[in-house]
C-alpha positions, 0 to 999 in steps of 0.5 A, a space after each residue: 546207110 548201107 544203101 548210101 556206101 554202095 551208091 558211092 562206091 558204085 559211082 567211084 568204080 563208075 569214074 575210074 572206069 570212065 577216066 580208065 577208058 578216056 586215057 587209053 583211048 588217049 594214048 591209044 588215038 591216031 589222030 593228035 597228041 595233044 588232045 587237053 583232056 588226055 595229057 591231063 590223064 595222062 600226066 596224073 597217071 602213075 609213073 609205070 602207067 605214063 611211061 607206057 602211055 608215053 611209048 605208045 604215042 611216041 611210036 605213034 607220033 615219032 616226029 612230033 614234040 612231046 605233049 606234057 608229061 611225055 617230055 624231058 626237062 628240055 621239052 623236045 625229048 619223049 621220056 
């Protein structure tokens, strides 16, 4: 039984890792904000978290619409 925690705590720690990294590398990209995979992160983060999230891509994509997650209610403002 010992052996089964460990395992499952391993994999859990492994995942949020995983998920740690794809969202930075996310808000941290030069390439798109509108990467599917990241505004789903992104959007699921806590709130302290998104928002810093948010400031990066929006220095870098100024011009561009917000991704969801990153908009105001009008859709058209970076929060």
């Amino acid at each position: 039984m010992r052996k089964f925690v460990q395992v499952i705590i391993i994999a859990a720690v492994a995942a949020v890792a995983m998920a740690g990294w794809r969202w930075y590398a996310y808000v941290s990209n030069t390439d798109t904000p509108y990467d599917e995979v990241g505004i789903t992160l992104n959007s699921h983060m806590p709130l302290p978290l998104r928002l810093w999230g948010c400031g990066k891509l929006r220095d870098t994509f100024e011009n561009a619409l917000p991704p969801y997650g990153c908009a105001t209610d009008d859709g058209k403002q970076w929060l």
